[in-house]
Residue frames as a rotation matrix with the C-alpha (Angstrom) as fourth column:
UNK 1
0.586 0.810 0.000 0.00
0.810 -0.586 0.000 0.00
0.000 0.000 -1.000 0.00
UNK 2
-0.305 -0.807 0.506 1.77
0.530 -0.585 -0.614 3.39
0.791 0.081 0.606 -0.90
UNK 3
-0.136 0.203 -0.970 1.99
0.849 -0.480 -0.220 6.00
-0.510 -0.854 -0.107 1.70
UNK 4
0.159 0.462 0.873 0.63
0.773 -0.608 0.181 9.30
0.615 0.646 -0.453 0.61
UNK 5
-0.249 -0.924 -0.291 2.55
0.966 -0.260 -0.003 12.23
-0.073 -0.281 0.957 1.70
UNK 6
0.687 0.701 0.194 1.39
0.637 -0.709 0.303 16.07
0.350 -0.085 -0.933 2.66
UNK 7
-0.524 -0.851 -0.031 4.11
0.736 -0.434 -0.520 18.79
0.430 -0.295 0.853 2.64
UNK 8
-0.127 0.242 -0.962 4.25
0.847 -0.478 -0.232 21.66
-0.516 -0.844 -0.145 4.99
UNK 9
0.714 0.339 0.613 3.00
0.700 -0.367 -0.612 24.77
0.018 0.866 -0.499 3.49
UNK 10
0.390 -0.757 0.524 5.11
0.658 -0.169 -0.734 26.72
0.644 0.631 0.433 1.40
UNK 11
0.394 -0.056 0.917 5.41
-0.369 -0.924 0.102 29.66
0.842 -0.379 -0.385 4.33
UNK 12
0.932 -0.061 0.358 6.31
-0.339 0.211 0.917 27.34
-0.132 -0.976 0.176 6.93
UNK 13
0.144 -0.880 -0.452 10.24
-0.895 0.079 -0.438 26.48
0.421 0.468 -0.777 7.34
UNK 14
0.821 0.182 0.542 9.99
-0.521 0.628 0.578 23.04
-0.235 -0.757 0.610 8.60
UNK 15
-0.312 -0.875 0.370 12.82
-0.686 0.477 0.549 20.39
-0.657 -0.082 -0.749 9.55
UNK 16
-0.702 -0.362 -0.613 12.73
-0.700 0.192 0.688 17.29
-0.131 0.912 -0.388 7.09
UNK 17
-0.626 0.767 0.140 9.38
0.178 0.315 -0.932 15.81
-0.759 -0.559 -0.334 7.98
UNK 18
-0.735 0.634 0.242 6.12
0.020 -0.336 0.942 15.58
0.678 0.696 0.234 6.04
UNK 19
-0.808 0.386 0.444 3.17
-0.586 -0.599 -0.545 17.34
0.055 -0.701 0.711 8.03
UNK 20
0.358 0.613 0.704 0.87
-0.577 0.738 -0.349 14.15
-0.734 -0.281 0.618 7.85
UNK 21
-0.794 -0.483 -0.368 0.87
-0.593 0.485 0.643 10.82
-0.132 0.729 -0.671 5.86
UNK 22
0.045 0.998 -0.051 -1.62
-0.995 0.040 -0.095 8.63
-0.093 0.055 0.994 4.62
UNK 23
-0.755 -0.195 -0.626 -1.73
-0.498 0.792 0.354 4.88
0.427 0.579 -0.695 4.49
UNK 24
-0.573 0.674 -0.466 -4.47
0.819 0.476 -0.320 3.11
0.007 -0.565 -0.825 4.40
UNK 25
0.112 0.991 -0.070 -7.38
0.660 -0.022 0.751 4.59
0.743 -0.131 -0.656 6.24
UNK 26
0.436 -0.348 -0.830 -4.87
0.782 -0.310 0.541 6.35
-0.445 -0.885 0.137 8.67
UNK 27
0.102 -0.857 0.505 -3.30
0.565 -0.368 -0.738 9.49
0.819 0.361 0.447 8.71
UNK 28
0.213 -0.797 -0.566 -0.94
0.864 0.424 -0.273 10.21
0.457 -0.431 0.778 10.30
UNK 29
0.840 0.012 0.542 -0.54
0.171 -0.955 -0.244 14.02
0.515 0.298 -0.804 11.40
UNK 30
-0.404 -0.851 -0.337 3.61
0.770 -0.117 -0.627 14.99
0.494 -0.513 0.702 12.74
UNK 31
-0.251 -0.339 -0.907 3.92
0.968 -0.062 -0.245 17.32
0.026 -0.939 0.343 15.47
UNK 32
-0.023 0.270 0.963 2.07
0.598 -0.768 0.230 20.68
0.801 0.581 -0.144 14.29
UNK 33
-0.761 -0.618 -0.197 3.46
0.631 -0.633 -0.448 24.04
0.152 -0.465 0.872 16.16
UNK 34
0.183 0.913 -0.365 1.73
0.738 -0.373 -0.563 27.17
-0.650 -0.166 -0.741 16.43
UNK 35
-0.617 -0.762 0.196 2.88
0.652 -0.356 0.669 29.09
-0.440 0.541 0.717 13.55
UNK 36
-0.051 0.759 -0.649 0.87
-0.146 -0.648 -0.747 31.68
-0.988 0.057 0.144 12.26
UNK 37
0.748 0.075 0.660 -0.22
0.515 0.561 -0.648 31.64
-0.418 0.825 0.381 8.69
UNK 38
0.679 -0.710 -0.186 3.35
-0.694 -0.539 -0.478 34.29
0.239 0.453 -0.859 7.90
UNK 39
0.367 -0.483 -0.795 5.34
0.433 0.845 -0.313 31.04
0.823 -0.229 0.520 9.66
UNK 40
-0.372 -0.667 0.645 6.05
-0.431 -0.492 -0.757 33.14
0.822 -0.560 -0.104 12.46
UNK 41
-0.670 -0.221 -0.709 5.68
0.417 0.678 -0.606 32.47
0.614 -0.701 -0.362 16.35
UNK 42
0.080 0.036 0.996 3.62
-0.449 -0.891 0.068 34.46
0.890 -0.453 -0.055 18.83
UNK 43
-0.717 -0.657 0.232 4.37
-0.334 0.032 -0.942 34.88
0.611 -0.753 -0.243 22.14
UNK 44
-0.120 0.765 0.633 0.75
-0.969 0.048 -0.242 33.71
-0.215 -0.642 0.736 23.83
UNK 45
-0.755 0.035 0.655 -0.08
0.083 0.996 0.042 30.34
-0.651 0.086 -0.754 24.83
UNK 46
0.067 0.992 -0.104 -3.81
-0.044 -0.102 -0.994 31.09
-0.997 0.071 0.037 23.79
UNK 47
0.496 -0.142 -0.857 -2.31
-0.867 -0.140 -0.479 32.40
-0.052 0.980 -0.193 19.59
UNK 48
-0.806 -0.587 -0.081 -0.20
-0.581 0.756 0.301 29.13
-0.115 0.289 -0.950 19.69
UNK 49
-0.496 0.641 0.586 -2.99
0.245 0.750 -0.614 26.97
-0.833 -0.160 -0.529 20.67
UNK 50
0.388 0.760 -0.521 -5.24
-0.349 -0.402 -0.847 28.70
-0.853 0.510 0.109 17.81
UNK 51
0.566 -0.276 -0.777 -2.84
-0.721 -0.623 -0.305 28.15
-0.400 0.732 -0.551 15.33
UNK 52
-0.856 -0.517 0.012 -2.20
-0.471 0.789 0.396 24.94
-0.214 0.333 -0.918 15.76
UNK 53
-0.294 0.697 0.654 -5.81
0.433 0.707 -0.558 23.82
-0.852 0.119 -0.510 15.29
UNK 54
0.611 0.139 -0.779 -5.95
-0.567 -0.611 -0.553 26.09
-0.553 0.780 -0.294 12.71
UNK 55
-0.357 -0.874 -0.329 -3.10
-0.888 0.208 0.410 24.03
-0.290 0.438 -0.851 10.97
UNK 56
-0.870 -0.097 0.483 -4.25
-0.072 0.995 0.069 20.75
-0.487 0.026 -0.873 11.67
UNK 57
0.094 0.985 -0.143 -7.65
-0.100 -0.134 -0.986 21.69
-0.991 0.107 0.086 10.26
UNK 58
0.329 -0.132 -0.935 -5.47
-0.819 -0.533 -0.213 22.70
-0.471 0.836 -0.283 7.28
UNK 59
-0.653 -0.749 0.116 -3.97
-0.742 0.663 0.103 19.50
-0.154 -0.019 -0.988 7.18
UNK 60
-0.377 0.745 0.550 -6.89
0.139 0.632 -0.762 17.33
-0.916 -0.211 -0.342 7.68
UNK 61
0.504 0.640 -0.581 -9.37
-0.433 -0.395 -0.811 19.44
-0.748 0.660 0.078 4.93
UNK 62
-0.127 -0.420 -0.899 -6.09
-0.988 0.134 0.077 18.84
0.088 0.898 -0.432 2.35
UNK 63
-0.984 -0.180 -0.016 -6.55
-0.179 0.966 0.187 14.69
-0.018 0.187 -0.982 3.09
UNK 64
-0.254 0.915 -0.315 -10.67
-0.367 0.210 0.906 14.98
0.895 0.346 0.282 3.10
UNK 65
-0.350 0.330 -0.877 -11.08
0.738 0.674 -0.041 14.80
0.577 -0.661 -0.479 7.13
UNK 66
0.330 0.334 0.883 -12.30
-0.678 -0.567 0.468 17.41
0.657 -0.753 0.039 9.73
UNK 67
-0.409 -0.291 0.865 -11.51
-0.830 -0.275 -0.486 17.56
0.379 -0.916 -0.129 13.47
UNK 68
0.820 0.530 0.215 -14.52
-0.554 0.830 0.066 14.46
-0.143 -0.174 0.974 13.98
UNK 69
0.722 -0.329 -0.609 -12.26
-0.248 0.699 -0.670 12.32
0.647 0.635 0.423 12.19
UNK 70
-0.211 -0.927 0.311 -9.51
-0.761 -0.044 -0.647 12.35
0.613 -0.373 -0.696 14.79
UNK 71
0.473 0.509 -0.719 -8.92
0.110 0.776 0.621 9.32
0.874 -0.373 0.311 16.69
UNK 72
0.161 -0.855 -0.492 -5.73
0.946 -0.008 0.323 9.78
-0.280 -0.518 0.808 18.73
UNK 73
0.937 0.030 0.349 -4.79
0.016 -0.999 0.042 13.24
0.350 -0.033 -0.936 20.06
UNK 74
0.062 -0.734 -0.677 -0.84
0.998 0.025 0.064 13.63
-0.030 -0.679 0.734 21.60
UNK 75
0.970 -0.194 0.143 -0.51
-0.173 -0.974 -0.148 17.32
0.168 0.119 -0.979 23.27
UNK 76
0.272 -0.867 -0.417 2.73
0.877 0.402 -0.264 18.78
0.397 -0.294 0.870 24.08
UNK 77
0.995 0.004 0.097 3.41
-0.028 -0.945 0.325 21.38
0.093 -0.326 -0.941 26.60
UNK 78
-0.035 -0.999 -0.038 6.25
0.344 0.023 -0.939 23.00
0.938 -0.046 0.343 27.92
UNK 79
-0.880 -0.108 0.462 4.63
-0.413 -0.306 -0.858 24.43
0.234 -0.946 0.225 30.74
UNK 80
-0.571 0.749 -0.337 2.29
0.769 0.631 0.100 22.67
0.288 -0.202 -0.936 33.19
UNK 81
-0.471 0.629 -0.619 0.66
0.345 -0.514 -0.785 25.95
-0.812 -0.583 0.025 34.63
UNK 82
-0.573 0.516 -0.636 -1.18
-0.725 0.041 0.687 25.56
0.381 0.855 0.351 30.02
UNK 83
-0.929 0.360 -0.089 -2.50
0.311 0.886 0.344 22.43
0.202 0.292 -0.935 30.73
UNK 84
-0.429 0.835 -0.345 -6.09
0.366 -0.188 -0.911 24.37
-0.826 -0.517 -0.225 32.35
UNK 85
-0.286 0.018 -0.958 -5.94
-0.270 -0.961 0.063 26.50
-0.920 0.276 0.279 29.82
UNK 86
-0.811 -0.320 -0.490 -5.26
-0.580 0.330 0.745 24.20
-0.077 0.888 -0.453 27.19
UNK 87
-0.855 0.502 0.132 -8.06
0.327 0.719 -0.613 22.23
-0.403 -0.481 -0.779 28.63
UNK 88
-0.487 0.204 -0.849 -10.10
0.259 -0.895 -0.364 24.69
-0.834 -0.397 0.383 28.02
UNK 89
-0.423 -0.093 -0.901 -9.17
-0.802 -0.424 0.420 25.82
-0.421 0.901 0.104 24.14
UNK 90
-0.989 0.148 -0.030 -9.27
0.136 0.960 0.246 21.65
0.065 0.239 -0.969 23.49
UNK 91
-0.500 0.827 0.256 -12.96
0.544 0.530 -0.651 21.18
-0.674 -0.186 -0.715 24.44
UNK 92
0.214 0.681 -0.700 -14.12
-0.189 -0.674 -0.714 24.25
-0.958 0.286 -0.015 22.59
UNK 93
-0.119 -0.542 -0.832 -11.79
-0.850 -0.377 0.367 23.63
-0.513 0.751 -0.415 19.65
UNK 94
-0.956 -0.293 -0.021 -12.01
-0.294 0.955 0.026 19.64
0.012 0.031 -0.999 19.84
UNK 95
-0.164 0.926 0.341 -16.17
0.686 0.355 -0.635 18.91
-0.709 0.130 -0.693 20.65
UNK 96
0.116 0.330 0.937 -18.62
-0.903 -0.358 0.238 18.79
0.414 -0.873 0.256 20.75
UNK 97
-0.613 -0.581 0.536 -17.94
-0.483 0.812 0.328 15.01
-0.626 -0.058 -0.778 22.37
UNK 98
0.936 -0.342 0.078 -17.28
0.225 0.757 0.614 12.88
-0.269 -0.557 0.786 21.90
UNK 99
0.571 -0.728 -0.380 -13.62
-0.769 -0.636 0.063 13.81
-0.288 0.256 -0.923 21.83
UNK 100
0.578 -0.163 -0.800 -10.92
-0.450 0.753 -0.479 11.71
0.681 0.637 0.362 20.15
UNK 101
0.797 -0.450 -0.403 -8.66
0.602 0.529 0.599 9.56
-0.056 -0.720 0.692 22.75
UNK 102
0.793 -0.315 0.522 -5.91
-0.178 -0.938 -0.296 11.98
0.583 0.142 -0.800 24.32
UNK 103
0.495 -0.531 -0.687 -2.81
0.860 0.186 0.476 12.02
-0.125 -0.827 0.549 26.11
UNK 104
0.748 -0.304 0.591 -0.95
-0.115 -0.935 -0.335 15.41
0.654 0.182 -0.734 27.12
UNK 105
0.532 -0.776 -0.338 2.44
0.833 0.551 0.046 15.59
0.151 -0.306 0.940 28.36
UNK 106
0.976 -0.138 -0.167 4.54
-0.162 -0.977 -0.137 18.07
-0.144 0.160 -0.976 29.85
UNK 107
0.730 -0.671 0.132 7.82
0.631 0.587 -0.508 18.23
0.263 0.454 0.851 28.38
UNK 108
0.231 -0.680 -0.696 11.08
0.880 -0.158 0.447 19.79
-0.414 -0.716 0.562 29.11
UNK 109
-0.374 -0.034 -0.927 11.27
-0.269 -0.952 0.144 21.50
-0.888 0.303 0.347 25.99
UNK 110
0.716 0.651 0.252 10.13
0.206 0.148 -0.967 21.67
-0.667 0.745 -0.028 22.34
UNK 111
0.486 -0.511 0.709 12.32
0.874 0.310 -0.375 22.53
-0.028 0.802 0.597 19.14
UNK 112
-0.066 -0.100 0.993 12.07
-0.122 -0.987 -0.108 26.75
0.990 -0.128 0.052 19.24
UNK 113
-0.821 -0.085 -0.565 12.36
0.571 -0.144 -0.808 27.65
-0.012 -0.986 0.166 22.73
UNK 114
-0.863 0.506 0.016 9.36
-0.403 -0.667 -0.626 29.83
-0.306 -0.547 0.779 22.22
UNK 115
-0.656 0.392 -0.645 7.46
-0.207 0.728 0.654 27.04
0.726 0.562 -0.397 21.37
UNK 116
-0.550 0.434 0.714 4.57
-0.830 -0.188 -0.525 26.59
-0.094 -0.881 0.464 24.14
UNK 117
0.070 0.949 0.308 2.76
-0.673 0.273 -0.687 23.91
-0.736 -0.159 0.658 22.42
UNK 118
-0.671 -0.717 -0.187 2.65
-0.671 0.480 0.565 20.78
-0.316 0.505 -0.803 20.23
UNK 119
0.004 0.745 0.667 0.17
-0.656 0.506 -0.560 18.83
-0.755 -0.435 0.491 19.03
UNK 120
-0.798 0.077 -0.597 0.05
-0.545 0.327 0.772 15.66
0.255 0.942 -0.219 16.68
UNK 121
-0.105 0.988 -0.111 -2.63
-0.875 -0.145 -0.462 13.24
-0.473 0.048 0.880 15.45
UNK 122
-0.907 -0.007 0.421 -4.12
0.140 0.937 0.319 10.30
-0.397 0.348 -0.849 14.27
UNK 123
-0.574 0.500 -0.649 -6.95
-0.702 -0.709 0.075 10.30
-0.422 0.498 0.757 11.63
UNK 124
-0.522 0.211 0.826 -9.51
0.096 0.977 -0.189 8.11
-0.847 -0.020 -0.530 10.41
UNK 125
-0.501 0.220 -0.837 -10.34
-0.632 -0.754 0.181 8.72
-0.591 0.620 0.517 7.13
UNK 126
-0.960 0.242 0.137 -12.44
0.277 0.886 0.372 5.60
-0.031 0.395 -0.918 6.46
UNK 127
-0.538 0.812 -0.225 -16.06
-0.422 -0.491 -0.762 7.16
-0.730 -0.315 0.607 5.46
């Protein structure tokens, strides 16, 4: 089965990575920052958090899924005093539920130090 392959868009400067794959019925989504749509960074947890669901949306729409479609959720913080917060953005951004299966992690760090946030995915794109 080939694997079907989704580059990062043309504004983002990403490391050597493709921003989701497809095989199968699955895709795959990599680790998706908050980058705005100029590839820059801001400094708020809240614009990171937007901008990554904004991404993954972008991601998803370009393989024919939506947010429903998500089975598997991995966050990444960097700070634990996001996770409420993030809590928060997630339900509003993520329902209504049922939500997809989740695990959030705080980490030590992320690639950019002003990274606040991480989030990849799993997709079901069997409809």
């Amino acid at each position: 089965m080939p694997i079907q392959h989704f580059a990062a868009p043309p504004h983002v400067k990403a490391p050597p990575l493709s921003f989701a794959t497809r095989v199968g019925d699955l895709l795959f989504v990599s680790g998706i920052p908050g980058f705005d749509a100029h590839g820059a960074l801001p400094d708020g947890f809240e614009a990171q958090f937007a901008n990554v669901v904004v991404n993954i949306k972008r991601v998803l729409d370009e393989a024919g899924a939506t947010l429903r479609d998500l089975a598997k959720v991995n966050v990444l913080l960097t700070r634990a005093s996001d996770v409420a917060a993030m809590n928060a953005l997630y339900a509003g951004a993520f329902g209504p539920p049922p939500y997809p299966a989740r695990t959030t992690c705080v980490v030590h760090a992320l690639p950019d130090p002003k990274m606040l946030i991480e989030i990849e995915a799993v997709a079901s794109l069997s409809k």
